[in-house]
VEXDREN-2710 file (C-alpha; in Angstrom, 1 decimal):
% VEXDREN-2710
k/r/px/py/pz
1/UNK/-61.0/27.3/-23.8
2/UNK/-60.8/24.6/-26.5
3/UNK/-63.8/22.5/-25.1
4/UNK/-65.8/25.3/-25.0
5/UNK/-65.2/25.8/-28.6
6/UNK/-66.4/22.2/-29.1
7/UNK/-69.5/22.6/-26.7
8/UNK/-70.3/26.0/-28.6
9/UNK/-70.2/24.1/-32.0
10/UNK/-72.5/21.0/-31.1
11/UNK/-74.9/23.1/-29.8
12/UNK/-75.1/25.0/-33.1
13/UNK/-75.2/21.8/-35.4
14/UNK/-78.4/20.7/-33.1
15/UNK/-80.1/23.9/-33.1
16/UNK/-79.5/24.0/-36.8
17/UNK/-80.8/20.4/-36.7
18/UNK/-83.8/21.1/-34.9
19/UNK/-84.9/24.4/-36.8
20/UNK/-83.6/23.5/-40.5
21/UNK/-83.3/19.9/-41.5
22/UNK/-84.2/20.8/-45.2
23/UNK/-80.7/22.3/-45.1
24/UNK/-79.2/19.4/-44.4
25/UNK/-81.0/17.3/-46.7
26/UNK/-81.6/18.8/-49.9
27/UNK/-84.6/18.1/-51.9
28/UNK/-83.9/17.8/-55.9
29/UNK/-86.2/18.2/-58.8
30/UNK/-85.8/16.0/-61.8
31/UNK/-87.4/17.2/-65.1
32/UNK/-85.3/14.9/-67.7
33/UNK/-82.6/13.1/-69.2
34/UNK/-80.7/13.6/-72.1
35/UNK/-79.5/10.8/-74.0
36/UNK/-82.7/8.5/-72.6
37/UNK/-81.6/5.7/-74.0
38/UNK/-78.3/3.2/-73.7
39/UNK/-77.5/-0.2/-74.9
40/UNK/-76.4/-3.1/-72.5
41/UNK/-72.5/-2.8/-72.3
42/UNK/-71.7/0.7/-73.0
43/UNK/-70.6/3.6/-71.7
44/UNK/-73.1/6.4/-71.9
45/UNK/-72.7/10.2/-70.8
46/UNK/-76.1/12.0/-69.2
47/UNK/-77.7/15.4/-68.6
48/UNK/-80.3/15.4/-65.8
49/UNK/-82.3/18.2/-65.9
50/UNK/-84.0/19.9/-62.8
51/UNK/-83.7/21.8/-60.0
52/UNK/-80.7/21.0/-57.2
53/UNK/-78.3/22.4/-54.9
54/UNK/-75.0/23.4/-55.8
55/UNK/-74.1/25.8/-53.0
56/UNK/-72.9/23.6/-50.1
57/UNK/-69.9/21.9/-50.6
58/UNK/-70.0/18.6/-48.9
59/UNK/-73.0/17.9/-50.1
60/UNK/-73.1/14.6/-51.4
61/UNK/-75.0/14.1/-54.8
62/UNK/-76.1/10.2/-56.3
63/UNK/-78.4/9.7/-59.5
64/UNK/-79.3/6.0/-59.9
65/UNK/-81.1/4.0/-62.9
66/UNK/-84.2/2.4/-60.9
67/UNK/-85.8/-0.2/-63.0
68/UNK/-89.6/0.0/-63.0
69/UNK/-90.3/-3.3/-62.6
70/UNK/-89.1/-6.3/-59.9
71/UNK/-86.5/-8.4/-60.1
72/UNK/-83.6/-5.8/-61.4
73/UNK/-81.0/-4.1/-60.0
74/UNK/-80.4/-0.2/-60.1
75/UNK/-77.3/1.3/-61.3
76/UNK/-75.3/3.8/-60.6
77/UNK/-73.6/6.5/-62.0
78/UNK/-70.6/8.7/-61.2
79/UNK/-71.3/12.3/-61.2
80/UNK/-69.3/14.6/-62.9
81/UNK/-70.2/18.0/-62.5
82/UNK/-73.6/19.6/-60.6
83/UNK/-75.0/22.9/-61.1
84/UNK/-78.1/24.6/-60.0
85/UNK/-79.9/22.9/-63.3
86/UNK/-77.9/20.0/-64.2
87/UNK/-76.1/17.1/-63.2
88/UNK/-73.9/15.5/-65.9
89/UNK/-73.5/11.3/-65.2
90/UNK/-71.5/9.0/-66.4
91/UNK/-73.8/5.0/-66.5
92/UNK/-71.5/2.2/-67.4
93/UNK/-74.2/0.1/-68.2
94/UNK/-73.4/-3.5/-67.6
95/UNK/-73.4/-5.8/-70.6
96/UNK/-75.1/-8.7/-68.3
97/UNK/-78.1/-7.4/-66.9
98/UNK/-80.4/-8.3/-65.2
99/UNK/-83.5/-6.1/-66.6
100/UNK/-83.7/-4.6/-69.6
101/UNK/-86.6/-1.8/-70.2
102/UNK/-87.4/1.1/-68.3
103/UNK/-85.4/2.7/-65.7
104/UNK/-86.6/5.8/-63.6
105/UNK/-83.9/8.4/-62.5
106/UNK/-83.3/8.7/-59.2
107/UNK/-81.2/11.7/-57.8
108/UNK/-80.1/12.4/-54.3
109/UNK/-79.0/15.3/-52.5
110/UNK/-77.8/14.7/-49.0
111/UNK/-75.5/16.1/-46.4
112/UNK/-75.1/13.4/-43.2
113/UNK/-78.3/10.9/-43.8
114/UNK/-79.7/10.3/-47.4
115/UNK/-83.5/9.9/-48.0
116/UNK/-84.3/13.4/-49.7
117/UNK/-84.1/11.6/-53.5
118/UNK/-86.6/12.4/-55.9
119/UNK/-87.1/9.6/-58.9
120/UNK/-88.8/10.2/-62.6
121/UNK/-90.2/7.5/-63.3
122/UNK/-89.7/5.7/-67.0
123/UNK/-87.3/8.2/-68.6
124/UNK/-84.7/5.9/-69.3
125/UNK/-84.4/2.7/-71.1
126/UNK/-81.6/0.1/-72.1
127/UNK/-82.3/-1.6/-75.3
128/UNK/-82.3/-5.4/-75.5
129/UNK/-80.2/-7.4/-76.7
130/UNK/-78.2/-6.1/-80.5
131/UNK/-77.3/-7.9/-83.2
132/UNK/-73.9/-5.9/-84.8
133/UNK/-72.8/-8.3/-87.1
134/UNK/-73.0/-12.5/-88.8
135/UNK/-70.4/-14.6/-89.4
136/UNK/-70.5/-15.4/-92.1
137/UNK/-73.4/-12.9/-93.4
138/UNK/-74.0/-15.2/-96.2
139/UNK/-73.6/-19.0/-98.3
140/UNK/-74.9/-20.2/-101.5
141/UNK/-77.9/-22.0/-101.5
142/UNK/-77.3/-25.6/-100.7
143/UNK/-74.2/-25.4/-98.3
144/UNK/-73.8/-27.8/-95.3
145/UNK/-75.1/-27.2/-91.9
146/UNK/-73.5/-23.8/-91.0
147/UNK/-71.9/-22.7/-87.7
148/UNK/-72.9/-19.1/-87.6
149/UNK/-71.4/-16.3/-84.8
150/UNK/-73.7/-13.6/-83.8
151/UNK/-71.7/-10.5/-82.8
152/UNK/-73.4/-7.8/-80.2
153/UNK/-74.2/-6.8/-76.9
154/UNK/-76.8/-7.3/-74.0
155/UNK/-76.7/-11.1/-74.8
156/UNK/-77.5/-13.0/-71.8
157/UNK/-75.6/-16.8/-70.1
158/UNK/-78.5/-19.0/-69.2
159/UNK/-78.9/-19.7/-65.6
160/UNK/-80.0/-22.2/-62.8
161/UNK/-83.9/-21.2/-63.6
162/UNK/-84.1/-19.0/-66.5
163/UNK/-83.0/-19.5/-69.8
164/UNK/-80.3/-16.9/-71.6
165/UNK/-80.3/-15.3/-74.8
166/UNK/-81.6/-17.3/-77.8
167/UNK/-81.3/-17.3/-81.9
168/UNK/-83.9/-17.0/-83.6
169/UNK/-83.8/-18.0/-87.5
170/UNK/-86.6/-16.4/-88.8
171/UNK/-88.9/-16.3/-85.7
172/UNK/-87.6/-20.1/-85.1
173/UNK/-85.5/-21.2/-82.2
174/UNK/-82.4/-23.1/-83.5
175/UNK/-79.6/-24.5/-81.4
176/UNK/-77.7/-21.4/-79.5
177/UNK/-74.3/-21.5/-77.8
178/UNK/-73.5/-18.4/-75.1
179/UNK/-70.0/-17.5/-75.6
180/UNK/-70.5/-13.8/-74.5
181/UNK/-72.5/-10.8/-73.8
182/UNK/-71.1/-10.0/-77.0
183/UNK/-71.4/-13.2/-78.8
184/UNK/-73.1/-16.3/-79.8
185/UNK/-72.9/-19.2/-81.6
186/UNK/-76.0/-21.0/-83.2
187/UNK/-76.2/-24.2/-85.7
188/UNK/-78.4/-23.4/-89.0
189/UNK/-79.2/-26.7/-90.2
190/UNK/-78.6/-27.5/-94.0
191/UNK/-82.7/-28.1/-94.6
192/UNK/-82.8/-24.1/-93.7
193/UNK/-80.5/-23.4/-96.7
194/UNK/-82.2/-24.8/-99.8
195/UNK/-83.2/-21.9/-101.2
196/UNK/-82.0/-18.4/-102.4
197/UNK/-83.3/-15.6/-100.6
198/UNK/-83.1/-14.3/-97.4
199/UNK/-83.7/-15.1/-94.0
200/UNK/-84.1/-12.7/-90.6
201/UNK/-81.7/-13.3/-87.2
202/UNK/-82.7/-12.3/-84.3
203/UNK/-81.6/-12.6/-80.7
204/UNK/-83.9/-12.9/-77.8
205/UNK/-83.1/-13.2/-73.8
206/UNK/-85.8/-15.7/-72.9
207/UNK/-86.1/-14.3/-69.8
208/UNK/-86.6/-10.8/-69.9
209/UNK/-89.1/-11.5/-73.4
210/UNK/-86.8/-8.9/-75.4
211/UNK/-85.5/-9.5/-78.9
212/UNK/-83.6/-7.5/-81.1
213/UNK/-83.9/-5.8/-84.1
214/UNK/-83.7/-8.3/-86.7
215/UNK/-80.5/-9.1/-89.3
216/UNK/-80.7/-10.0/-92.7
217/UNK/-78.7/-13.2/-93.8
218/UNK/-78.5/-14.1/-97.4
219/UNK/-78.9/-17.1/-99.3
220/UNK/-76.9/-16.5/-102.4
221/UNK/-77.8/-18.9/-105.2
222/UNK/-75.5/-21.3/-106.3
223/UNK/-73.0/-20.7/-108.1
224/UNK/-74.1/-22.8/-111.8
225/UNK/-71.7/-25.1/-112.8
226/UNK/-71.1/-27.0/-116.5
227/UNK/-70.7/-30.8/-116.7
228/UNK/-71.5/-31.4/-120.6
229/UNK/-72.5/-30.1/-124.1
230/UNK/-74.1/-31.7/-127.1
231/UNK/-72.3/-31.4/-129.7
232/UNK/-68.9/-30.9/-128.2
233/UNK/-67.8/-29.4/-131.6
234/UNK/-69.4/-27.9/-135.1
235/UNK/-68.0/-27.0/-138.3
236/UNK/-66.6/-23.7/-138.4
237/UNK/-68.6/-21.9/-140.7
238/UNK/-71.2/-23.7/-140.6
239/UNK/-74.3/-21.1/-141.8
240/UNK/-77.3/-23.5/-141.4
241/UNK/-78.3/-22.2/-138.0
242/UNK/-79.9/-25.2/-136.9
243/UNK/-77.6/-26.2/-134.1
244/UNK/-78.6/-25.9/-130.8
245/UNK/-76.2/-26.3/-127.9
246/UNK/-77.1/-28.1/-124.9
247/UNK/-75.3/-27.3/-121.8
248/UNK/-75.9/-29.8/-119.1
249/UNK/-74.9/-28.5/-115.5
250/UNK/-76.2/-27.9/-112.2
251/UNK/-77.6/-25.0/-110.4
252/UNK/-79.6/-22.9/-113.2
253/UNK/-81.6/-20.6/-112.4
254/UNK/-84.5/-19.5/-114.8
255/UNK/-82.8/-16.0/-117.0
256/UNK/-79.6/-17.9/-116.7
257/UNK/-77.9/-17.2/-119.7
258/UNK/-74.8/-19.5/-121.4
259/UNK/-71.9/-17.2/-122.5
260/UNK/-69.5/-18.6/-125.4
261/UNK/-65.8/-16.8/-124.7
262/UNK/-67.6/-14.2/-122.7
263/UNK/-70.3/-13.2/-125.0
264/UNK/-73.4/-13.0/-124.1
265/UNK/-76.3/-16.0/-125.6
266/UNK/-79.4/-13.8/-124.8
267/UNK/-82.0/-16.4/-126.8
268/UNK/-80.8/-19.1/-124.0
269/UNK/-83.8/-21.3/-123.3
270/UNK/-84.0/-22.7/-119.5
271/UNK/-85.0/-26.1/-119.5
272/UNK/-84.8/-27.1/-115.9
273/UNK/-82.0/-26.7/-113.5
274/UNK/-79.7/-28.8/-115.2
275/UNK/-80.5/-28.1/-118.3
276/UNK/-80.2/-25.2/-120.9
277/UNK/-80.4/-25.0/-124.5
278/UNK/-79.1/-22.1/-126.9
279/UNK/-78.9/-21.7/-130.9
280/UNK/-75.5/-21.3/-132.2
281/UNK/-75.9/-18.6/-135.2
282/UNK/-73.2/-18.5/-138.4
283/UNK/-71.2/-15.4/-136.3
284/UNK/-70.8/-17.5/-133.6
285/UNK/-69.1/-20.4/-135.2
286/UNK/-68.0/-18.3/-138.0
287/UNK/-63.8/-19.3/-137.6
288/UNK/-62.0/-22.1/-136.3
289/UNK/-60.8/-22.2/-133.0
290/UNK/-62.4/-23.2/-129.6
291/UNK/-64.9/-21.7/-127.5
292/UNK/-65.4/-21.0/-123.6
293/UNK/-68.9/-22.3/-122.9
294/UNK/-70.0/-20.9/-119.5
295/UNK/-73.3/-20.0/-117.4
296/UNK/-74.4/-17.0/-115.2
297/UNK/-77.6/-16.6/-113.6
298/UNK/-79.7/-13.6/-113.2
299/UNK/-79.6/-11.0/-112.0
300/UNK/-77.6/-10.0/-115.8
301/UNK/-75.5/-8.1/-115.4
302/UNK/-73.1/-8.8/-113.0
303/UNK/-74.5/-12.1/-112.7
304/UNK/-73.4/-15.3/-110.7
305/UNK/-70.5/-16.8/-113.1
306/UNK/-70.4/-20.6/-113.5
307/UNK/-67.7/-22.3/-111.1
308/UNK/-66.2/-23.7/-114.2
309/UNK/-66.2/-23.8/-118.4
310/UNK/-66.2/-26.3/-120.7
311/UNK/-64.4/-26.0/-124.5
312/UNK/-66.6/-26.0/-128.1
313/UNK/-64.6/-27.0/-130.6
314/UNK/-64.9/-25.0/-133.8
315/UNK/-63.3/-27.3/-136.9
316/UNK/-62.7/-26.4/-140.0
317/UNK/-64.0/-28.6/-143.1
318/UNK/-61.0/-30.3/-144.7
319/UNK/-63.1/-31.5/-148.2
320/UNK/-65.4/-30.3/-151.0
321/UNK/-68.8/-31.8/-151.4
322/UNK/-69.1/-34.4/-154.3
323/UNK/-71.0/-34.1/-157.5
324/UNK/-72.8/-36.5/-159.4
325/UNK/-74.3/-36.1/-162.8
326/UNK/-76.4/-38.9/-164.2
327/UNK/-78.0/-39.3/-168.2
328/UNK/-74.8/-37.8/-170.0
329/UNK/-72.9/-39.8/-172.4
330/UNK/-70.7/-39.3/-175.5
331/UNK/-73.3/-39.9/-178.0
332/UNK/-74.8/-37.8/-180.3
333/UNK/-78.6/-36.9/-179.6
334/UNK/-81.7/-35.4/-181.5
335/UNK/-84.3/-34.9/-178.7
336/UNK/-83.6/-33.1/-175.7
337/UNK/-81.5/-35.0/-172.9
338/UNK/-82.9/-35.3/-169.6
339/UNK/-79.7/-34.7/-166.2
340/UNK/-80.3/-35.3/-162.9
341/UNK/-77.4/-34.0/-160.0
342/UNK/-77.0/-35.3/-157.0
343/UNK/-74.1/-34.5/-154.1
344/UNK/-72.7/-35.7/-151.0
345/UNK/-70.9/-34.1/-148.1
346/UNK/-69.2/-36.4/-145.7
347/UNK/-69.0/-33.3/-142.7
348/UNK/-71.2/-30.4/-142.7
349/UNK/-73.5/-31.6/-145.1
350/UNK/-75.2/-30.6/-148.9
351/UNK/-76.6/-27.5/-148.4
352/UNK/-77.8/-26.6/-152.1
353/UNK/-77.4/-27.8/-155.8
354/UNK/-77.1/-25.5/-158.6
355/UNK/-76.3/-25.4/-162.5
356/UNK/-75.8/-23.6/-165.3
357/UNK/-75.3/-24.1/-169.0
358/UNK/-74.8/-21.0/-171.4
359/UNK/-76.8/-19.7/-173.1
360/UNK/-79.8/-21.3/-172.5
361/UNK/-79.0/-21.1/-168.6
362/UNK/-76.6/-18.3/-168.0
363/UNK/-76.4/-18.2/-164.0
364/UNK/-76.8/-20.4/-161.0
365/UNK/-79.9/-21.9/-160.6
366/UNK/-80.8/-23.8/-157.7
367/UNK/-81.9/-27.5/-159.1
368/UNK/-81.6/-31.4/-158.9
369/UNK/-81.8/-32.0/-162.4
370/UNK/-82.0/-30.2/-166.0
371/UNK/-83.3/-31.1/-169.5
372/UNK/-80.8/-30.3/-172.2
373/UNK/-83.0/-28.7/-174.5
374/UNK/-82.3/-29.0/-179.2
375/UNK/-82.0/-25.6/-179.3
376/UNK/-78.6/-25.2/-179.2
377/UNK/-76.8/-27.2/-181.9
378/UNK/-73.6/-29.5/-181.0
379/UNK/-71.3/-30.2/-177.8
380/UNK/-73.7/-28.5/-174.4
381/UNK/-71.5/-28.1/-171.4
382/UNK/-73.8/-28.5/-168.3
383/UNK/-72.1/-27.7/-165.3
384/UNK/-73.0/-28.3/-161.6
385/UNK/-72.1/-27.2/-158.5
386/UNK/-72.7/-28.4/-154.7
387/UNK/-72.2/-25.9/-151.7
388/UNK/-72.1/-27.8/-148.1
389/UNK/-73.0/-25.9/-144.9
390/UNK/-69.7/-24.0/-144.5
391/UNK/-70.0/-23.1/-148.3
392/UNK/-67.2/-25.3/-149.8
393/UNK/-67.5/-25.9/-153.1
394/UNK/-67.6/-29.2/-155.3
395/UNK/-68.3/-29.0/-158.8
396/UNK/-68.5/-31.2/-162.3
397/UNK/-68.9/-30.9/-164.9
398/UNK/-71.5/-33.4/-168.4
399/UNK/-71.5/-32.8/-172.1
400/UNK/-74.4/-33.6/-174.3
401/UNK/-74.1/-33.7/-177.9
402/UNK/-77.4/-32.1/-179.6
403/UNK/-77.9/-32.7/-183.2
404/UNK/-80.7/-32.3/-185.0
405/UNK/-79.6/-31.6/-188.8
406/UNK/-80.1/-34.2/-191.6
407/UNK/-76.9/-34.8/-193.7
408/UNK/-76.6/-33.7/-196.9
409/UNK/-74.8/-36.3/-199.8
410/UNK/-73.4/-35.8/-202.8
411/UNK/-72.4/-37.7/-205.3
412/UNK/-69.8/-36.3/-207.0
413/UNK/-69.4/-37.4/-210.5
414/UNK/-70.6/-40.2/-212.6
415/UNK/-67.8/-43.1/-213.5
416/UNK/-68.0/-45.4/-216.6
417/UNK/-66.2/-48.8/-215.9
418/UNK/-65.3/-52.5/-218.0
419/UNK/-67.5/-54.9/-216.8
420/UNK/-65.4/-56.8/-214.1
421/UNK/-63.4/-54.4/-213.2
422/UNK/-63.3/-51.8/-210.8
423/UNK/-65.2/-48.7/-209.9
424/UNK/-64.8/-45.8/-208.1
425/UNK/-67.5/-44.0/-206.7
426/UNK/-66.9/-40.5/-205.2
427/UNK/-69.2/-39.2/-202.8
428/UNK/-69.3/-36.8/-200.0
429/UNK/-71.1/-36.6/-196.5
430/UNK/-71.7/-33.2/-195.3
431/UNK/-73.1/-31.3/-192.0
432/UNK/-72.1/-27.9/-190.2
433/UNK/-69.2/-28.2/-188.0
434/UNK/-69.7/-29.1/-184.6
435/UNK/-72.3/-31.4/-185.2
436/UNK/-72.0/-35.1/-185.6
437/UNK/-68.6/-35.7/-187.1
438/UNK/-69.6/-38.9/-188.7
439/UNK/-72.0/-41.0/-190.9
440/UNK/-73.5/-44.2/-191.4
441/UNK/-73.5/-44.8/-195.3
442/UNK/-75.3/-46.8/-197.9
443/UNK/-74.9/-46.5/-201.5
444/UNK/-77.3/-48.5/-203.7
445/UNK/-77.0/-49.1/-207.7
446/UNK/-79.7/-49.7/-209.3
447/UNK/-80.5/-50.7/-213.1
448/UNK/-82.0/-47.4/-215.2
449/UNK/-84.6/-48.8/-217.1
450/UNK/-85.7/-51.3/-214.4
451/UNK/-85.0/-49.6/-211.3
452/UNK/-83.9/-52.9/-209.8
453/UNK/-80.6/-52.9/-207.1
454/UNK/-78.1/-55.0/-208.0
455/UNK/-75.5/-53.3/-205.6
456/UNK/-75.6/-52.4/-202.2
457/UNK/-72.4/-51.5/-200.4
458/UNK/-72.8/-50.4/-196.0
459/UNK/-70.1/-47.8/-194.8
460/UNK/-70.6/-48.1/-191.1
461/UNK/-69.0/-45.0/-190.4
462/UNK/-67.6/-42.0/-193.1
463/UNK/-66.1/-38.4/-191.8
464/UNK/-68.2/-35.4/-192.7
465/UNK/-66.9/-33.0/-195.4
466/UNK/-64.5/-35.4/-196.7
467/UNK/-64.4/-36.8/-199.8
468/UNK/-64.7/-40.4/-200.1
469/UNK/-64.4/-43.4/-202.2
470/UNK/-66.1/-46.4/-202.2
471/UNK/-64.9/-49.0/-204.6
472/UNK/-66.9/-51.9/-206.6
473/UNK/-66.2/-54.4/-208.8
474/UNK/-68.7/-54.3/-211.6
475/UNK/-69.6/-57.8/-212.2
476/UNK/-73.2/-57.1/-213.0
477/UNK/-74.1/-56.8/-216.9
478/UNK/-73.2/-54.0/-219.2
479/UNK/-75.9/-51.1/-219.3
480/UNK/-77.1/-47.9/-217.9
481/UNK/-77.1/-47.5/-214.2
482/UNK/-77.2/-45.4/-211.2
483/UNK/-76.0/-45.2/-207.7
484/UNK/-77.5/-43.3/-204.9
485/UNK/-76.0/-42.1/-201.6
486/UNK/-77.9/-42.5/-198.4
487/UNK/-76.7/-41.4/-194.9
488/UNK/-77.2/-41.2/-191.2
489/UNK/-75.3/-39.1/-189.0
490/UNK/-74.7/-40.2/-185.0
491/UNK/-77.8/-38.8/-184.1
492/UNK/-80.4/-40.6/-186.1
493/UNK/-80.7/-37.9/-188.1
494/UNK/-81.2/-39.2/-192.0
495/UNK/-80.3/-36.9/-195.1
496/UNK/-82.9/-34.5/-196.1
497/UNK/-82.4/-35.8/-200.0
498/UNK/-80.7/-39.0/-201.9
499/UNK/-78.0/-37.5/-204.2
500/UNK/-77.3/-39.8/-207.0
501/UNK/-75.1/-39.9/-210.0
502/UNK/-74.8/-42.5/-213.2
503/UNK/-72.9/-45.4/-213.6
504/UNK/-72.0/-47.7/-216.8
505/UNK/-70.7/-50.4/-217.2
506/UNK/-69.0/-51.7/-221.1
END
C-alpha cells in the first residue's frame, strides 16, 4: 500500500513537470534598489523592488551584485525577508574587491533547478576607494620628510600583474605603502612642504582607474621665531619717538605684527622674512621695567604666536643734563652782554634749551643764547635750563651786572691849610643802589688865577655813598686854589659833572 503511495506521488510531480514548469521555477521582476550605492568594506541593508513569489514555501530566493563589466566577481547577499513586492538583502561588501563600479541586480526564484533569474542591469554601484582621515592632517611649512597614514576603505594590495592602490599628492604619485584595505602609508618629501597652503590627497587603485574624493592637508606656516633686537634696551621715558625696534627672527610672514608684553605693534613694517621693524612711541617705553618682544603672523587675530620672546629693557635715567653758560662774569657792564648756552646729556640725550630772565623774559623760551639787554639797571639773573629725552632737568644759573649811570661827585666843603702841612679833602662818590658799588677817583688842584695843576692824587677804587677823605700835604705855594673830583664807576661810566670846591693854602 505504501509503494503505491510513492508511485502515485512521482507520477504527480511529473505530470506537474510536464504541464507547469513555470510553477516550479518562478520568474521575478526587478524594478529597483534602495540604497543603490555601498562603499568597499561595509555592511549595507537593501530593498529590491519588483514582482516575486512569496507563496510557495520551499522556494528558494538568491539576489546577487553582477558587475557589468569583466574581470569581477558577483556577490552575494543573504535574504532576509521576501514578499510579493520586495526582498530585503543584506551585501557584506568586501573591502578588497576586485571591481569597483556598477553592479546589476540579479534575483532568483527557484524550486529544484535555478535559471529563472532576472538581472537590472547598472543599479548598483560601490564607490572606490575613500579617504576617512590623515595622519597627521597637517605641519608647518618647512618640516622634514613626513610619513603620512591614509585611513579608509576599498584600498587595494598590489599584485603579481596589476598595481594596488596609490597616493596621490596633489594629482602626483608619491611613494605608497599597502598596509590595509583600510590604510596606507605614503612618504611626502620635504621639497613638497615649503610653502603654506594646502595641498589635495587622493587615493587611486591603479588597476581599476578609480580615485577617491580628494582630502585637504594643510601647510600651516611656521611658527615665527625671535633671535635679536636692535637696541636691546631704551631709556624709559624716553618721548623722542625716533626709535625703531628691529626684531631679527625667522619665519615672518608679510602682516606679521611684533607684540611688546602682549600688546599689539599695528605700524610693524615687514622687511623680509627675517626681518621686521616697528617704532617705539613715549606710551610704550613710558616706565621702567622690561618688555616681552614677540611676533605673530597673520591671519590677526588669533594669529600664529612666535615659538619664543626676547626681553626689552626699559632703564631709567640716573642724571640731569648739564648746563653751560658762556660770556658772564662779575664785572660791571654798560652795553648789553651777549650769553650763549649750551648742554650735554651723557644717556638719553639734550632734547631742548630754554631761558628766562625777569622781567625782560618772564617764561621759558626755547634758545641757545640771549643778549642781556641796559634796560634793566644792576645785578640780571639769566637762568637756563636743559630738558634730555626723558624730560630730566639740569639747570644754571649767570649774573650780568648792567650799569649805565654816570656817578655824581661832590665835594663837600672847602679846607684852608699852612703851607706844608696837611689837608683834608672831603668828597663823596654817589650812584643808586644796586649799581656799581665802587669808583675810580681822581682829584686835581689846580691854581685859581692860572688854572694850572699842581696836584693830582688817583683813588683806584672809593665806595659809593660814603664819605671820603683824601689827604695832601700842601707843599705847593701859598694862594688861592681849587680841587675838583672826577670819577669812574666799574662800568666805564664817567660822572655827568666835575664838582669842585676851594682850597688855600697860608
Amino acid at each position: 500500500m505504501k509503494s503505491k503511495f510513492v508511485i502515485l506521488v512521482l507520477l504527480a510531480l511529473a505530470a506537474a513537470l510536464a504541464v507547469a514548469p513555470a510553477a516550479l521555477a518562478a520568474t521575478p521582476t526587478v524594478t529597483g534598489i534602495s540604497p543603490s550605492s555601498g562603499q568597499g568594506g561595509a555592511t549595507v541593508s537593501c530593498q529590491v523592488n519588483g514582482t516575486f513569489d512569496a507563496t510557495t514555501a520551499f522556494l528558494v530566493t538568491t539576489v546577487k551584485l553582477v558587475p557589468q563589466a569583466l574581470g569581477g566577481s558577483s556577490i552575494t547577499g543573504t535574504v532576509n525577508t521576501v514578499t510579493a513586492t520586495r526582498i530585503d538583502v543584506t551585501f557584506a561588501l568586501p573591502a578588497t574587491i576586485d571591481y569597483e563600479g556598477l553592479y546589476g541586480v540579479n534575483v532568483d526564484q527557484w524550486l529544484f533547478i535555478p535559471g529563472a533569474g532576472v538581472t537590472l542591469p547598472a543599479v548598483f554601484s560601490i564607490s572606490p576607494p575613500a579617504i576617512s582621515s590623515l595622519e597627521p592632517a597637517s605641519v608647518a611649512a618647512g618640516s622634514p620628510e613626513l610619513s603620512l597614514t591614509v585611513n579608509g576603505n576599498n584600498f587595494r594590495a598590489p599584485g603579481f600583474l596589476y598595481l594596488g592602490s596609490s597616493v596621490r599628492w596633489n594629482g602626483a604619485e608619491v611613494a605608497t605603502t599597502y598596509n590595509s584595505a583600510t590604510q596606507l602609508t605614503a612618504v611626502i618629501p620635504a621639497a613638497k612642504l615649503t610653502t603654506a597652503g594646502t595641498a589635495s590627497v587622493t587615493v587611486m587603485n591603479v588597476a581599476a582607474g578609480t580615485t577617491s574624493a580628494p582630502v585637504t592637508f594643510t601647510i600651516s606656516a611656521a611658527a615665527p621665531a625671535v633671535s635679536s633686537l636692535s637696541p636691546t634696551s631704551v631709556w624709559a621715558g624716553y618721548v623722542r619717538n625716533d626709535v625703531t625696534l628691529t626684531v631679527n627672527g625667522s619665519n615672518f610672514l608679510s602682516g606679521a605684527h611684533v607684540f611688546l608684553s602682549g600688546g599689539e605693534k599695528t605700524a610693524t613694517t615687514f622687511v623680509n622674512a627675517t626681518q621686521l621693524t616697528t617704532p617705539l612711541v613715549a606710551a610704550d617705553i613710558a616706565m621702567p621695567g622690561t618688555l616681552t618682544v614677540s611676533v605673530k603672523n597673520p591671519p590677526i587675530p588669533p594669529g600664529t604666536p612666535s615659538a619664543g620672546a626676547l626681553p626689552l629693557q626699559v632703564v631709567a635715567e640716573t642724571t640731569d643734563p648739564t648746563v653751560t653758560i658762556a660770556g658772564s662774569d662779575s664785572s660791571w657792564h654798560n652795553t648789553a652782554v651777549p650769553l650763549t648756552f649750551s648742554a650735554a646729556d651723557a644717556q638719553s640725550g639734550v632734547q631742548k634749551v630754554q631761558y628766562q630772565s625777569p622781567p625782560t623774559v618772564p617764561v621759558w623760551t626755547d634758545g641757545a643764547g640771549y643778549t642781556v639787554p641796559v634796560t634793566t639797571q644792576g645785578p640780571v639773573v639769566v637762568t637756563v635750563q636743559a630738558l634730555d629725552w626723558c624730560n630730566r632737568v639740569g639747570t644754571s644759573s649767570a649774573t650780568v651786572n648792567i650799569d649805565t649811570t654816570k656817578p655824581a661827585t661832590d665835594a663837600l666843603k672847602s679846607v684852608t691849610v699852612k703851607r706844608n702841612k696837611i689837608a683834608s679833602l672831603k668828597y663823596r662818590i654817589s650812584e643808586p643802589t644796586n649799581l656799581s658799588p665802587s669808583a675810580a677817583v681822581v682829584i686835581t688842584i689846580k691854581a685859581k688865577k692860572s688854572g694850572r695843576t699842581v696836584k693830582t692824587i688817583n683813588v683806584p677804587s672809593v665806595p659809593m655813598n660814603t664819605m671820603q677823605t683824601a689827604k695832601v700835604k700842601a707843599t705847593f705855594a701859598k694862594g688861592s686854589y681849587k680841587w675838583f673830583v672826577a670819577a669812574t664807576d666799574l662800568a666805564g661810566n664817567q660822572q655827568a659833572n666835575i664838582d669842585s670846591a676851594a682850597l688855600t693854602v697860608k
